[in-house]
Residue, then its C-alpha position, 0 to 999 in steps of 0.5 A: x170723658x166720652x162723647x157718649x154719655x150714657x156708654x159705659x166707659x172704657x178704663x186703663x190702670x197703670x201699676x207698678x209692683x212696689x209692695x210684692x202683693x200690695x199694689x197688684x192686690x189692690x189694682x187687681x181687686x178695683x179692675x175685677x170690680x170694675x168690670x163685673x158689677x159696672x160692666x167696664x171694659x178695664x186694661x190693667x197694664x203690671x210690670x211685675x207678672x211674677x208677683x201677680x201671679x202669686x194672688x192669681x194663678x191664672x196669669x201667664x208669666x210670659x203674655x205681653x197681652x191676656x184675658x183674666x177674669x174678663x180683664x185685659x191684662x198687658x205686661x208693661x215692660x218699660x217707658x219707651x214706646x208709641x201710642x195712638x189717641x185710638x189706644x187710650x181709654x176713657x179713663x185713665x188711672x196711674x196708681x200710686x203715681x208711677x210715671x207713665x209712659x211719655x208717649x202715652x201721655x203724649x197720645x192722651x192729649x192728643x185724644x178727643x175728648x181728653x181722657x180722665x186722668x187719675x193719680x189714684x193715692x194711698x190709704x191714709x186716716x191723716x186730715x189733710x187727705x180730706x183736702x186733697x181728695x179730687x185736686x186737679x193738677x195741670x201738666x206743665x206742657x199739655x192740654x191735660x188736668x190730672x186729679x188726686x183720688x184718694x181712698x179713705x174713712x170719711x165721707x169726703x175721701x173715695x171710702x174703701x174698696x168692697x165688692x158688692x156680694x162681700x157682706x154676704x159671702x162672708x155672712x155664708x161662710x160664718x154662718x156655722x162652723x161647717x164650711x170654716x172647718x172644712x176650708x182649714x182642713x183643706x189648707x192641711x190644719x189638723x183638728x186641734x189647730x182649727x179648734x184652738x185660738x186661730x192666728x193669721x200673720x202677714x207682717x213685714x220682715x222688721x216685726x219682731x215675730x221672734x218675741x211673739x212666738x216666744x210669748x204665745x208658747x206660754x199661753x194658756x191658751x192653744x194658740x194656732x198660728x197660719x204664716x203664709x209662705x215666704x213671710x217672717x221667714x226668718x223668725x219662722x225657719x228659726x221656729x220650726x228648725x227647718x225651711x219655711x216651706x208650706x206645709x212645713x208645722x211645728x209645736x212648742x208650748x202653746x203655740x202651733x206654727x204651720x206655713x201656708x201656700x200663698x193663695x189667690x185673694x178670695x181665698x186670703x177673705x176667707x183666711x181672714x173669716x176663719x181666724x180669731x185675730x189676723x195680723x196684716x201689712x201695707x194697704x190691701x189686706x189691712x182694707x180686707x182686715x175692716x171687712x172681715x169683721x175680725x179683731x187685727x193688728x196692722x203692720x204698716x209699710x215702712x218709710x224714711x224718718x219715721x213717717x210711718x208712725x205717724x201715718x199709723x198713729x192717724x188710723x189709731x186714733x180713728x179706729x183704737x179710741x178707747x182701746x189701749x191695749x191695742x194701740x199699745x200693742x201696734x205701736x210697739x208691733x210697727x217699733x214706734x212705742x217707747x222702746x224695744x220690747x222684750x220677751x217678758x214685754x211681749x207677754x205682758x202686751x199680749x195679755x193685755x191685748x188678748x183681754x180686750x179683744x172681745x171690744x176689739x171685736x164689737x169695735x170692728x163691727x161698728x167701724x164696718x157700718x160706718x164706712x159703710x155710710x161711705x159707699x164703695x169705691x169703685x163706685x165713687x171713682x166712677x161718679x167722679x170720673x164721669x164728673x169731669x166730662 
């Protein structure tokens, strides 16, 4: 990886944006990581700057190469192009396996000492991931070996993203009702919305949202739900007879519906802290879900014959032993329970799910300490990168 040891390496990712906020949310999050607690010098390489510049304001939309947050991000406008060794880093990451650029590859093998080359995978809780953590994989035409790093929930995976001071700054944040009530009031709830059962939901457009709204309006229970802007749009224009816009609020029943800006990602942690249940998709929010401490229900993302449910019945199993009415409910929330659900069903499957939150609550702090046992990933990719020299 180096000829020097002990220098702190240099690292590239590759991202495309595939999921809008879910695969620039997570590179974004390893390469701030990265370069605060291990000193790397990271170069995040994004083909969509819109997209990131939802998660964080700072990016300029039009830079083909900027400085944020001590990270080298470059606008990575397509395949063509030529390279020089000198321009590779020590390691190099290729996340979800987009293609890299020929010439680059090309330039990485010309590189002495070769560079480590990681195809960063997927979250999954499935047992064959244990199997496949750190294969190598050589390149049918150059002197180049890539490994698969995969994240995961078990000791022989890379374990979950977590940034050093995150237990203590949602312990902060926690620690009394102050500084939670006075975030909620600055995202435009008013005092009775932040003193009823707060619901955050981030979901695919393929949830049935429709249903749940139906079934929260008849709760006993003032229900507060924060949408960010631009999902479920559809089911939440319907809702409040008006654009979804943020700001945009409504009342009917039980339930309050109120739009929020899209915010940058530590402002999304706090979101998670602040709710009583968070409703969350893909891959980054679900891993931030775990570390909020906080009951959820995960939407997952979707794929060609079912092979989602399977994916998601895997994390059930880990995650959901002993709690029915949450598996039940996230099965029939992702459409793999026995049939499509109808209002009446709706409520009954709240209900239930609403029953069992407070071992939903105890279960998620035990499932904190033991990925915990697990380390931090960034750390973990970082031992094994240098493994390889």
């Amino acid at each position: 990886m180096s000829s020097h040891p002990d220098r702190t390496p240099t690292l590239t990712i590759f991202c495309k944006v595939v999921d809008n906020y879910g695969d620039i949310g997570i590179c974004w999050r390893m390469a701030r990581q990265l370069q605060r607690e291990h000193g790397v010098a990271v170069t995040l390489w994004v083909d969509d700057l819109a997209s990131f510049r939802r998660i964080c304001p700072e990016v300029a939309l039009e830079a083909d190469l900027q400085q944020v947050q001590g990270v080298a991000v470059r606008h990575w406008r397509g395949q063509d192009g030529a390279y020089t060794p000198d321009q590779v880093d020590d390691i190099v990451i290729e996340f979800f396996a987009c293609d890299l650029p020929p010439g680059y590859v090309e330039a990485m093998a010309r590189r002495e000492p070769r560079p480590a080359w990681l195809n960063y995978e997927g979250l999954s809780a499935e047992e064959w991931v244990e199997g496949c953590h750190r294969l190598p994989s050589m390149h049918p035409r150059l002197k180049l070996t890539k490994h698969f790093f995969f994240p995961g929930f078990t000791s022989k995976t890379g374990g979950l993203l977590r940034e050093r001071e995150l237990g203590r700054e949602r312990a902060a944040f926690q620690s009394g009702a102050g500084r939670r009530d006075a975030f909620l009031r600055g995202l435009g709830l008013a005092e009775s919305e932040i003193a009823a059962f707060k619901v955050s939901l981030f979901c695919y457009p393929f949830a049935p949202v429709a249903e749940l709204f139906e079934a929260w309006q008849d709760s006993a229970q003032p229900i507060a739900c924060l949408v960010p802007e631009g999902v479920a749009a559809e089911a939440v224009q319907a809702f409040l007879g008006a654009p979804a816009r943020a700001g945009a609020s409504a009342t009917r029943g039980a339930l309050t519906l109120r739009v929020l800006p899209f915010v940058a990602q530590p402002d999304y942690d706090r979101l998670l802290w602040a709710c009583d249940l968070n409703f969350v998709r893909g891959e980054d929010s679900w891993v931030r879900a775990q570390w909020a401490g906080r009951p959820f229900v995960w939407h997952i993302y979707f794929q060609e014959e079912n092979l989602h449910h399977k994916k998601l019945r895997a994390f059930l199993d880990r995650y959901a032993s002993g709690l029915d009415s949450l598996k039940t409910f996230s099965l029939q929330w992702n459409g793999a329970g026995p049939g499509a659900a109808g209002a009446e069903d709706w409520a009954a499957l709240w209900s239930d799910l609403k029953n069992e939150l407070p071992g939903i609550a105890e279960r998620a702090r035990a499932w904190e300490a033991q990925m915990l046992e697990n380390g931090d990933l960034a750390g973990n990719l970082l031992e094994f990168a240098r493994s390889l020299r």
